[in-house]
Residue, then its C-alpha position, 0 to 999 in steps of 0.5 A: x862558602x864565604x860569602x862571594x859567589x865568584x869562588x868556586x875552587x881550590x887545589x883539592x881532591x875533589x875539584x868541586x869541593x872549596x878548601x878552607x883554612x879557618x881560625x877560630x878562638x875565644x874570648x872572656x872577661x871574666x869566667x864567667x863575664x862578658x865573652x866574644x868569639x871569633x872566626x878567620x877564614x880564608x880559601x885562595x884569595x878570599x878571606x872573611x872575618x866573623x866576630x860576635x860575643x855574649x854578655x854572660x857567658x864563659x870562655x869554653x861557651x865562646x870557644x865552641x861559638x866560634x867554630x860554629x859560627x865560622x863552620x856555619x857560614x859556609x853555605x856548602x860542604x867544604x874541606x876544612x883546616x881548622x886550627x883551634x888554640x882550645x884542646x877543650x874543643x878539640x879533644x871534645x871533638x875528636x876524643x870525648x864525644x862518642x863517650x858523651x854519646x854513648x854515656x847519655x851525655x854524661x862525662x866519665x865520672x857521671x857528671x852531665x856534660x856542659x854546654x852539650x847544646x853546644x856539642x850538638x849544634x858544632x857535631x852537626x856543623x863538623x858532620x856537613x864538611x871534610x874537617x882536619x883539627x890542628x892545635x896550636x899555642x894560644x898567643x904564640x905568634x900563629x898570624x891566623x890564630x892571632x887575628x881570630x885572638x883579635x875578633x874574639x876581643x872584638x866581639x867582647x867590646x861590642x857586649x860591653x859597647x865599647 
């Protein structure tokens, strides 16, 4: 779960399944340059905070490491919230993928689709959990959108070994 033995539940449908709400976001500086990804997470009381970057990347690599790096740390199947400022993952996710899938991985226009490790890795995480997908405005004042803003950042400046 989020790292604390102690938590076991939330007000769910399911009294054995965690509720989480989770904000992840990405960062680039550059496009491509040094980027950094970031995830804030919270069910009931509890709150985690994860953070890392890349030192070549691009920001739709860091949007996607972000969601899975905060869907991988929970250590069993959860109810998942997930805001995301990013509609490339989203729609990703929740419109393109089949047609990737069925496509041998390649978009509609016959091209390769990029970053499909990526894909991969985050459809494998959003199959272990219950995930609801909410968009949100990028830097519009969402507090939880703000902060994983805040841990994307946090994560470029240890690349860059600020």
């Amino acid at each position: 779960m989020l790292d604390d033995p102690a938590m076991t539940q939330s007000t769910s449908p399911a009294p054995s399944t965690t509720v989480v709400e989770m904000w992840t976001d990405g960062a680039c500086k550059g496009n491509p340059g040094s980027g950094g990804w970031g995830a804030w997470m919270r069910a009931g009381s509890h709150e985690r905070e994860l953070w890392g970057g890349e030192a070549h990347t691009t920001n739709n690599r860091m949007e996607l490491m972000a969601v899975i790096q905060g869907l991988r740390a929970l250590n069993r199947p959860c109810q998942v919230t997930l805001h995301v400022d990013s509609s490339y993952v989203m729609n990703g996710m929740t419109k393109w993928l089949a047609g990737w899938k069925r496509n041998g991985w390649r978009t509609g226009d016959k091209k390769p689709v990029k970053n499909k490790e990526l894909w991969q890795e985050l459809e494998a995480e959003v199959a272990r959990h219950d995930v609801r997908w909410i968009w949100v405005k990028g830097h519009a004042g969402d507090p939880g959108n703000e902060r994983a803003d805040q841990l994307a950042n946090r994560g470029v400046d240890e690349v860059r070994g600020a």
